[in-house]
Structure formats: C-alpha cells, structure tokens
C-alpha positions in Angstrom: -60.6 -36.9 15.6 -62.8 -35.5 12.7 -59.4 -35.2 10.5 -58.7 -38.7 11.4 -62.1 -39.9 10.3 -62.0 -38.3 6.9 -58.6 -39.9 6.4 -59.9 -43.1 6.9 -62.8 -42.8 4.9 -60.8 -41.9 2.1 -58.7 -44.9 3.3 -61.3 -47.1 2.8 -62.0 -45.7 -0.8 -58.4 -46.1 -1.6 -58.6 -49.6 0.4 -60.6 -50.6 -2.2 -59.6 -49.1 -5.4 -56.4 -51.1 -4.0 -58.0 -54.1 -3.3 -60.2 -54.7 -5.9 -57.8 -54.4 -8.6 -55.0 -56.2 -6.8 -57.7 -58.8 -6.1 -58.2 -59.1 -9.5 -54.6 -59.2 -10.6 -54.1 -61.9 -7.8 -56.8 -64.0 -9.8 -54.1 -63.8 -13.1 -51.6 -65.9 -11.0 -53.9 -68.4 -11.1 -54.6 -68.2 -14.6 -50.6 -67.6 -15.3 -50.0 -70.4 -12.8 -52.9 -72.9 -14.7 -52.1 -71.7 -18.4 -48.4 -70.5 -18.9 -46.6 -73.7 -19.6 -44.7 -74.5 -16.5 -42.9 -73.2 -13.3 -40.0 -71.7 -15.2 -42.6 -69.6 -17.8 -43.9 -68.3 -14.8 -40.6 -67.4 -13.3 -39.6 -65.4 -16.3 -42.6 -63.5 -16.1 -41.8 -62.7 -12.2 -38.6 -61.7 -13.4 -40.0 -58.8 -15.8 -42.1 -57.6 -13.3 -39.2 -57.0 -11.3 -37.6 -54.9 -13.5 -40.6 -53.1 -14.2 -40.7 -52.0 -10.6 -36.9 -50.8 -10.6 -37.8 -48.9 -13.9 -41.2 -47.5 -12.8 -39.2 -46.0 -9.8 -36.3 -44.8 -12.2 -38.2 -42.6 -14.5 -40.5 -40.6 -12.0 -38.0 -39.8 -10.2 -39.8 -39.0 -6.6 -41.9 -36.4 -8.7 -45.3 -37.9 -6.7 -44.2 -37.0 -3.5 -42.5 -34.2 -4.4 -46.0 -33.0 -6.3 -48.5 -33.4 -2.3 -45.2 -31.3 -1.1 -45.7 -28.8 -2.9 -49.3 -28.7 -4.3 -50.1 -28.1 -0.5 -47.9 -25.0 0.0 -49.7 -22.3 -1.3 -46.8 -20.2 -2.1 -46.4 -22.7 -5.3 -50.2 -24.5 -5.6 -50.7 -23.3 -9.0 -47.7 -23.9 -10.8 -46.9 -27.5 -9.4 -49.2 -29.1 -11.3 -48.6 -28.1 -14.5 -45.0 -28.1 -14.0 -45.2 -31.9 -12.7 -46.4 -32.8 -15.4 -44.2 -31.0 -17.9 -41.3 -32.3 -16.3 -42.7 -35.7 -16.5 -43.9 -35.8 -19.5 -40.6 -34.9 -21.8 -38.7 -37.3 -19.2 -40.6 -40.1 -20.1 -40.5 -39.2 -24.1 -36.7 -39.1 -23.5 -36.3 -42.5 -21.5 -39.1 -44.1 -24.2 -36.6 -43.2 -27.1 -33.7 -44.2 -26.0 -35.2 -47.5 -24.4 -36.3 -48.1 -28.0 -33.4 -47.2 -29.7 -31.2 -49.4 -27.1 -33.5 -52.6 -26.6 -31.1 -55.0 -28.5 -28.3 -54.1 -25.2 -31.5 -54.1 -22.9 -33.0 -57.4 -24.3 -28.4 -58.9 -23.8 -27.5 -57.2 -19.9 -31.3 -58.5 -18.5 -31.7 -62.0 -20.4 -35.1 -60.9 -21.1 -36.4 -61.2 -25.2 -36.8 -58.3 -27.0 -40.5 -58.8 -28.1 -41.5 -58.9 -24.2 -39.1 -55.4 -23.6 -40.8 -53.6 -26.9 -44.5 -54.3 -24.6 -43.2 -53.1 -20.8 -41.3 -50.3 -22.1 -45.0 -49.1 -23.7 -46.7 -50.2 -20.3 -43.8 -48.2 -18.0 -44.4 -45.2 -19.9 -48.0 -44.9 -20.4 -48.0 -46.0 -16.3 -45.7 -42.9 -15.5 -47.7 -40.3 -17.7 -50.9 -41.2 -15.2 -48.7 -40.7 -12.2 -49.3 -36.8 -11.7 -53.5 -37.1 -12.9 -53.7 -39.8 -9.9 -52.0 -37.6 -7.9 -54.0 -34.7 -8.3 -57.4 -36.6 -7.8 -56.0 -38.3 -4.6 -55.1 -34.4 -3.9 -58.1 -33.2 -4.6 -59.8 -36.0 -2.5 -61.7 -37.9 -5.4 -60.9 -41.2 -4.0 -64.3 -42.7 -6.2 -63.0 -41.1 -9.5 -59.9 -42.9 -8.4 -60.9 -45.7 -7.3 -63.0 -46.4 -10.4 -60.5 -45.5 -12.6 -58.1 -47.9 -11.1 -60.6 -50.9 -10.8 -61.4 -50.3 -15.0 -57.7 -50.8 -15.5 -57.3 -54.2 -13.8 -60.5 -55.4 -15.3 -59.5 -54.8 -18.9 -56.3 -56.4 -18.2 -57.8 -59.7 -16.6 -60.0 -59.9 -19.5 -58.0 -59.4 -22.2 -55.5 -62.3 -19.8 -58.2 -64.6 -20.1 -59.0 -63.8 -23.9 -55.5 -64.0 -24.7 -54.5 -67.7 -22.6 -57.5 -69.4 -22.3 -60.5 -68.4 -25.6 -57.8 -67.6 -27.9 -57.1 -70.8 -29.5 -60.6 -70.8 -30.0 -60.4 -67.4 -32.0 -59.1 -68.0 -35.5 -59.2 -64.6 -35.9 -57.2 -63.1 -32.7 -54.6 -66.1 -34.0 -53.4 -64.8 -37.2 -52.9 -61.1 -35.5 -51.4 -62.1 -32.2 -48.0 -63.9 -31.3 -48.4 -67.6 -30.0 -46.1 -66.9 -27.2 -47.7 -66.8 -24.3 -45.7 -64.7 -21.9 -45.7 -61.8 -24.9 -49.5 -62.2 -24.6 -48.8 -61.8 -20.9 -47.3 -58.2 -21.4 -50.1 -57.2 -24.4 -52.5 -57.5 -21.5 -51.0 -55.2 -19.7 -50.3 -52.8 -22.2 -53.8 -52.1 -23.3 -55.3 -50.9 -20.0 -52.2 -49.2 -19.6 -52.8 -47.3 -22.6 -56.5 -46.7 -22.2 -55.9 -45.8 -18.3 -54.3 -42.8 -19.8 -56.5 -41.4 -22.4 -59.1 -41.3 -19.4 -57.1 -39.4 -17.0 -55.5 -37.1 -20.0 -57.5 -33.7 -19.3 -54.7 -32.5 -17.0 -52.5 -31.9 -19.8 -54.7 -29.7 -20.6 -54.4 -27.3 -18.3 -53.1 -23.9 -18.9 -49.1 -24.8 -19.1 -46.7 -23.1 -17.2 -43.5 -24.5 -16.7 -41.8 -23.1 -13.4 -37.5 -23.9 -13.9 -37.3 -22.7 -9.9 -40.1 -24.8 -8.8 -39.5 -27.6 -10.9 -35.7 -27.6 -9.1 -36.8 -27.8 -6.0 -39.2 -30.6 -6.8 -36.0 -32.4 -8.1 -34.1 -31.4 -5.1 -37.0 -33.0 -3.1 -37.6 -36.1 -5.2 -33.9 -36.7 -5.4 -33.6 -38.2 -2.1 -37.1 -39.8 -2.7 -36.0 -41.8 -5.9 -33.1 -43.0 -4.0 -35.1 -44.4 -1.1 -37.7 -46.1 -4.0 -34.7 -47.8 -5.9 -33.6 -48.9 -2.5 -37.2 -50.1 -1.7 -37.1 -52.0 -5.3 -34.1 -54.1 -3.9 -36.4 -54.9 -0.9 -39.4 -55.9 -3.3 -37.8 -57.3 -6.2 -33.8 -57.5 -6.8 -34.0 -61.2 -5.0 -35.8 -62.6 -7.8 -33.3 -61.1 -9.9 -30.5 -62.6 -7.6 -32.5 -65.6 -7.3 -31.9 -66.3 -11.3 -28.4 -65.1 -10.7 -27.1 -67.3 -8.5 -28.3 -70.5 -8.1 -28.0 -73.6 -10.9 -29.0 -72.6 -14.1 -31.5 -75.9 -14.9 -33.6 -74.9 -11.9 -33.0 -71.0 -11.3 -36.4 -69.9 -13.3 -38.1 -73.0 -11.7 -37.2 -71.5 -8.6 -38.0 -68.1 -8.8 -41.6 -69.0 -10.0 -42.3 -71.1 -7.3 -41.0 -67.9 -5.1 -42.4 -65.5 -6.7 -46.0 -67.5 -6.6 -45.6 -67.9 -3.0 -44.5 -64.5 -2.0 -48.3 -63.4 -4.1 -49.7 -65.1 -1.0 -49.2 -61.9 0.8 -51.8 -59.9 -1.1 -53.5 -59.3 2.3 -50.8 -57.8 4.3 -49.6 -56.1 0.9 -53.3 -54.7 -0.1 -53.5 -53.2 4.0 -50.2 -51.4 4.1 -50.5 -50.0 0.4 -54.2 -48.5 1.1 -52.5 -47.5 3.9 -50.1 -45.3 2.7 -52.3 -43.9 -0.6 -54.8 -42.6 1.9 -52.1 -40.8 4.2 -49.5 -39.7 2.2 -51.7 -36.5 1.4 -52.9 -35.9 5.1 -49.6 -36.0 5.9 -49.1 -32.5 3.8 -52.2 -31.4 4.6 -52.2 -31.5 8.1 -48.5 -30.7 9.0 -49.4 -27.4 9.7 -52.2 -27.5 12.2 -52.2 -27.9 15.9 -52.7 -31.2 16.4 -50.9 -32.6 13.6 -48.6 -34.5 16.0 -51.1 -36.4 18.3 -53.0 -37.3 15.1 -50.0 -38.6 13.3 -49.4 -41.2 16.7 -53.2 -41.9 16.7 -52.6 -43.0 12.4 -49.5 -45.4 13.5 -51.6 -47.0 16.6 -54.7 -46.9 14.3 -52.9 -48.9 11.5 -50.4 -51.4 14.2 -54.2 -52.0 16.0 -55.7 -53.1 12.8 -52.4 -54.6 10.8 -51.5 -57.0 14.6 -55.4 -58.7 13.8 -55.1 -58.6 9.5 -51.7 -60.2 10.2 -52.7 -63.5 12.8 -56.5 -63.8 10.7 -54.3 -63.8 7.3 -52.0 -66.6 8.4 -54.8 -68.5 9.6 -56.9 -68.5 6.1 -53.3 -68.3 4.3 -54.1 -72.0 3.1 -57.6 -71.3 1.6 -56.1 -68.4 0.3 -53.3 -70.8 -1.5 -55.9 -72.8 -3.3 -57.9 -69.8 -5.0 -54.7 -68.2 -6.1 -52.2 -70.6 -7.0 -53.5 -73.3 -9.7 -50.6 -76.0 -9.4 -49.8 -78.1 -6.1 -46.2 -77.6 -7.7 -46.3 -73.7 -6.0 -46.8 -74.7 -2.8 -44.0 -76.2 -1.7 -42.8 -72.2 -0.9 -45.4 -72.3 1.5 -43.4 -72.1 4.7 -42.1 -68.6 3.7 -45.3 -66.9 3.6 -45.6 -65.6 7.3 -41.9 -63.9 7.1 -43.2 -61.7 3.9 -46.5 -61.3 5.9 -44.3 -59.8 8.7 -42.5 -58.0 6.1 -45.3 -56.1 4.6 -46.5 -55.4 8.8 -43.1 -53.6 9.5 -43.3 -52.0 6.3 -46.5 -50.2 6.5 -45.6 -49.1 10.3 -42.7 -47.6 8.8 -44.7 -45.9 6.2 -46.4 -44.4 9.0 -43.3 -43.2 10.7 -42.1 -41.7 7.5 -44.1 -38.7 8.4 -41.2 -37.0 10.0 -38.8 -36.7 7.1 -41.6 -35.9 4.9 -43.0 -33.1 6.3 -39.9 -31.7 7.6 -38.2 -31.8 4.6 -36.1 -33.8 5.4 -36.3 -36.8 2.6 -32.9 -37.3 2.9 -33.0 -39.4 5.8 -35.7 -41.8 3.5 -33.1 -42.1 1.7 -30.5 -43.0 3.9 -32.7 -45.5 5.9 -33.9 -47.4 2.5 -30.0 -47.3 1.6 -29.2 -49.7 5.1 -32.3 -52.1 4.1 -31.7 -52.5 0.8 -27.7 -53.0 1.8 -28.9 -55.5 4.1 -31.2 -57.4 1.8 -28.1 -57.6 -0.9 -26.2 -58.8 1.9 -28.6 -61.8 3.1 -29.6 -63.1 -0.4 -25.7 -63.1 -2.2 -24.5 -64.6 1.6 -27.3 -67.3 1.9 -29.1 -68.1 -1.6 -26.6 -70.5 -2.2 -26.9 -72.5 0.9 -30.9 -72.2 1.3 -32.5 -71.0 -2.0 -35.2 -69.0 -1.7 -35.9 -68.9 1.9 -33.2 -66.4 2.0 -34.9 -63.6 0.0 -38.2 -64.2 2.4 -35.6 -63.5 5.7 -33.7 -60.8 3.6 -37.4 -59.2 2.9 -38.4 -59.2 6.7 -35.2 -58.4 7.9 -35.0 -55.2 5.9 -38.1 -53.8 6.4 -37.8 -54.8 10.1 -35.0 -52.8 10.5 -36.0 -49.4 8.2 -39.1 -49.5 10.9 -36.8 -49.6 13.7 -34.0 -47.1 12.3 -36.7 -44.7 11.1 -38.4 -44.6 14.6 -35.0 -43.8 16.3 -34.1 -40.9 14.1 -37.6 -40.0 14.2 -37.8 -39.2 18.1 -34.6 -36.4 16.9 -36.2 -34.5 14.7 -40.1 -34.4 15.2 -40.9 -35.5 19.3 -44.8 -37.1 18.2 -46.3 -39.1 20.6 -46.1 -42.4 19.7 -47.5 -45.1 22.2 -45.0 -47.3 22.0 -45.5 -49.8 25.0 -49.3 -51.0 23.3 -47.3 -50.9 19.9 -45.0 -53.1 20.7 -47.2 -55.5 22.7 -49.7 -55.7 19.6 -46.5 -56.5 17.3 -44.9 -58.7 19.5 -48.9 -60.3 20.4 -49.2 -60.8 16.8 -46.0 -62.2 15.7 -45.7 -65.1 18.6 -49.5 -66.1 17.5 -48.7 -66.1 13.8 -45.8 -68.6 14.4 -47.2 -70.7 16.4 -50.2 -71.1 14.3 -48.5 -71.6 11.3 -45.6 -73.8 12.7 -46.9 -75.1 15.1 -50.5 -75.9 15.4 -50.6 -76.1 11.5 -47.8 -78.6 11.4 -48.8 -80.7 14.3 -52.5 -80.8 13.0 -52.2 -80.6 9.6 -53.8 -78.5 6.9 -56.9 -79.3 6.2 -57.5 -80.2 9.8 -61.0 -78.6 11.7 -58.6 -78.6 14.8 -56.7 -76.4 13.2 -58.5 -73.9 12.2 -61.0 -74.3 15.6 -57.7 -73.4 17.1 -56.6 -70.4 14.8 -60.4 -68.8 15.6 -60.0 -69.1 19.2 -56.6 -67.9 18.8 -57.6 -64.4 17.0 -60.9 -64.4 19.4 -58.4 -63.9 21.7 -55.9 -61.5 19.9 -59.4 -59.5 19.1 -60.2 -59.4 22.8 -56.6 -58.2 24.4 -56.7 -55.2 21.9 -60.1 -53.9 21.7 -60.2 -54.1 26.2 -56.6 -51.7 25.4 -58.2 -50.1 22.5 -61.9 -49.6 23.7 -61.5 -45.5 23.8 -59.5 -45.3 20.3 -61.9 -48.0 18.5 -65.0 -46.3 19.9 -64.3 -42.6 19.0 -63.4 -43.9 15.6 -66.5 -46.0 15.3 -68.9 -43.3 16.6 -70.8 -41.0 13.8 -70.6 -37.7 14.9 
C-alpha cells in the first residue's frame, strides 16, 4: 500500500498543478464569453482550439509515453533522454517550417485567418519542445517543480487575457503595437507563456547529447501506435466542433459551436479528476510493472479512482448550475445546459479506461491503444455526421459518451486476455451504475421538477450524495482507511 500512497501524493501534486491552471483557464471563458463580441467569436475560437489538439498530438508523435517506457528500462536510461529530445526537437523545427512556409493553404482547407495560424503554430511548437523536460520532472518525481511551473504558465496567460480584452483600450500604448482583433489577442495570450514556459524548463537540452538511431527506433516503433490512439482520442475531444461548423446551416454553425463548446467547459471537474489522474499514474505504471505486486496494486488504482470519480461525478452535477454562473458570462451559453451530465459521464469512463490502459502499456503492447481509440473515434464520426443534422449539438455530447463508454468497455475485455489483474468488478460496476442513475435523476429530474435555483433541489441533491457517500465508504471502509492511515 506504501507504493499506492506515494502515487497518490504525487497525484494530488499533479491534481493540482492540473487544477489550478485549468481553473484558471476556465475563468478566460468567462472573460472570452463576457468580452469577445458574440457567440459566433467564441465559436471560432473553440474551433482553433480544436485543431490545436489534433496538431499537438500530430507532432509528438507518442514520444511522451514512449520516453516513461523507456527511461524506466535500464538497459536504455541514459540515452532516452537525450535522444527524446533530439528527435523532438528537429521534428518540430521541420513541422514549424513548413507550417510557415504553407499557412496561406492552411489558413484556405481550415477556414481559419492566417494572422490567428502565424500565433498557434508558435504556441504548438514552443508547447511540444517542453514535452520531454515535463516528462522528465514527472519522471523524476518533482511533481512541485511541476506543478509550479505549470501554474506560472496559466497565470501569465490569464493576465495578459485580461490586459489584452478588458485594460487595453485603456492603454494608448499597447494600442498602437497590438492588433484590434480580439480573437488574435486571444492566441498572443497564449503564445507568451508558451514561450516563456520553455526558456524555464530549457536546461535539458543541455545535457550531454547523444543521439541513439536504435533507441530512437524503437521509441518510434512504440509511439507509433500511441499517436494513432491520440489522433483517434482528438476525434473524441474535438473533431465534433469541427463537424459541428461542417454540417449544419452556415448563419448559425459558429453560433452553435460556441454555445457547445461553452457548455461542454462545464465539465472542468470531471475533466480536471481524470487528467490528474492519469499524469500521476502513467509513470507508476513503468515503474512498478516489474515488481510483485504490480497487479493487485494496478486493481486497487482503478477501484481507488471509480470510488472517488462515482462521488466527483453525482456532487459535480449537483453544483453544475453554480458552476454555470462563475464560468459562463452570457445567459445566451446556457441553453446547452442539458448536455452537461453526458460529457460528465464521458470524462468518468474515460479516466476508468485510462486506468485499464495499463495492460497494453506495460506489456508492450500499444498496438491495441490504438486499435481500441480507432473503434471510438469511428463511432464518434459515425453519431455526429448520422445525427448533427437532425439534433445539433446534442449529438457530439452522445457521440462523446458513447465513445469513451465503449473504449472502457472494449479495453477491459481485451484486457482480461493479456494481463489477468484483479479487478473488482461487481463494486465497480455498482459505483458506476450507483452514480449514473443518481446523476440523472438529479439533473432531469429533481432539477426539472423543482427548478434551478430551488433550496428543494439542492436539499435533495445533498441528501442524495449523503447517501451515495454512505453506500461506498460501508463497501469501501478497508480500502478508504488503509489509504487514509499515516504509516
């Protein structure tokens, strides 16, 4: 249990280097949502983003996973860093040319202006040369070097948001240097911290270079299924907004996807769990595959993590309104509202199957990642092109959930084939199931019949996870108190 411990207290580190930045960057949809001109500038912005994603995942290539693989064999500890970075470093000078020397076509195929591409193509590139430093800290286990680090980042970029959309009218100064567009100002937020994100975590590259062709190989061999599974992941998280604009009407398609995208920000909670989650495990998974016990303490991390993600979930869609008003600054976003629990579901199943990812990981077996990211994603294309049409964005929300539902369910069953851990799945499923039924009928039922800003509602929703709280901690008591004790 001492092994799960420290992974949760670097969890917790990484919990909140996640959440306090991703708190913060919550905070700019309000201020995008209260200062860029309408629903539709806000949509465009969502749009970016989403390409940013699919290009993030594009140029590194799986090398982060690949780089834990590796760093934690000792046959190839000393070389895989500097090789990592090597590798990254003249892929990304390579994509930043030709990105550059191509953004008129980039700026026509994408509908996205030029000026904004010239800024995210900076911001991607400047984001993947701190991949492998992060990476190494998190390797090294300085989850407060990390989480600092991280927190800087997002609060130079909220600042400079803020400077840039609310004071700078007020800056004669800033005016004459900066463009009046306001989405550009968007991305020249981002690109700063970016920028100065990397000249902090630079001393890597200065590290006695050795560039292993062998090593590097493999890496690619291991990343290649790895990158497959993100870009399949990246149709999960993002291609609906893109198929959003796609297909439906052109005079509201923008409008659409901003109210969408606003919404599906709702689900910073569930998001912020499952992606602290899976910062603080991905290492322990490499570092513990060898020993004796790896197996029982890779169940006891998917109980640990269903346990706590069945109560975030139900105590999330119970505060999801007051949650609504500090984040979204225009009534005009809330009319999404009802698809907020299905991406809330979304982001449970996803972080359980991060958890259940452990078996292809550490048996080299990545391939299978791929593959099972390959089905959601094909499902995901399949439910927005089939349904956006006929019900708009409500159709990316069930696409989202249904995908990740099934990779979870898919990557359990191949699971128990090639690594037998000891998964307790009868309590798993009851906490899902247990958490699920209360979510909907709080949020469809007693929320509807009430109303929001009802006291009945939300005396209901605290008896209701009172309850929740209850049925899993009498189950739980042994698990909950050996984590809890000190020694």
């Amino acid at each position: 249990m001492s092994a799960l411990k420290r992974l949760f207290k670097h969890t917790f580190i990484y919990g909140l280097a996640t959440v306090l930045p991703r708190v913060l960057t919550a905070l700019l949809t309000r201020l995008y949502t209260g200062y860029l001109p309408d629903t539709s500038a806000f949509g465009e912005v969502t749009i970016v983003f989403s390409y940013v994603i699919i290009l993030n995942v594009l140029i590194t290539y799986g090398m982060e996973t690949a780089f834990f693989r590796f760093f934690n064999d000792e046959k190839h500890k000393k070389k895989t860093l500097s090789t990592s970075l090597l590798g990254l470093l003249a892929s990304t000078v390579i994509f930043t040319i030709i990105a550059f020397l191509g953004i008129d076509s980039l700026a026509t195929v994408s509908g996205v202006p030029q000026q904004y591409w010239r800024w995210v193509i900076l911001v991607i590139a400047f984001d993947t040369l701190a991949i492998i430093p992060f990476a190494y800290m998190r390797a090294q286990q300085k989850s407060m070097r990390y989480a600092f680090i991280k927190l800087f980042n997002v609060v130079i970029s909220t600042g400079l948001s803020v400077l840039f959309l609310v004071w700078l009218p007020q800056v004669e100064m800033l005016n004459q240097v900066l463009p009046s567009d306001k989405i550009e100002l968007v991305f020249i937020a981002l690109f700063v911290p970016s920028f100065i994100t990397f000249l902090i975590v630079l001393k890597p590259y200065f590290t006695k270079w050795s560039f292993d062709k062998k090593l590097y190989k493999k890496m690619l061999t291991y990343g290649a299924p790895v990158l497959i599974a993100g870009l399949a992941f990246t149709i999960n998280e993002s291609f609906d907004k893109i198929l959003l604009e796609k297909l439906l009407p052109d005079n509201i398609a923008e409008s659409q996807v901003g109210i969408y995208g606003a919404c599906y920000k709702l689900s910073i909670g569930m998001t912020l769990f499952a992606t602290a989650f899976r910062i603080g495990i991905e290492p322990f998974f490499f570092s513990e595959a060898k020993k004796e016990n790896a197996l029982v303490n890779y169940a006891l991390i998917t109980k640990v993590f269903v346990v706590l993600g069945a109560i975030a979930l139900f105590a999330y869609v119970v505060l999801v309104d007051v949650v609504k008003v500090l984040l979204l600054d225009s009534k005009e976003y809330w009319e999404a509202m009802h698809i907020v629990p299905l991406i809330l579901v979304a982001y449970l199943f996803f972080g359980i199957y991060q958890t259940l990812s452990v078996w292809y990981k550490v048996t080299d077996k990545t391939k299978y990642g791929a593959y099972i990211s390959i089905a959601g994603a094909v499902l995901t294309v399949i439910i927005n092109i089939s349904l956006i049409p006929v019900i708009g964005y409500l159709a990316s929300a069930i696409a989202t959930c249904s995908a990740y539902g099934l990779m979870m369910i898919v990557s359990y069953l191949l699971g128990r084939k090639h690594l037998a851990i000891p998964y307790d799945v009868k309590n798993i499923l009851l906490y899902i199931v247990l958490s699920i039924v209360f979510s909907c009928v709080f949020f469809y039922g007693v929320r509807a019949y009430y109303g929001v800003e009802s006291s009945m509602t939300y005396g209901i929703g605290i008896v209701m996870t009172v309850v929740l709280v209850s049925i899993i901690s009498i189950r739980e008591k042994t698990l909950l108190r050996s984590l809890l004790q000190r020694k």
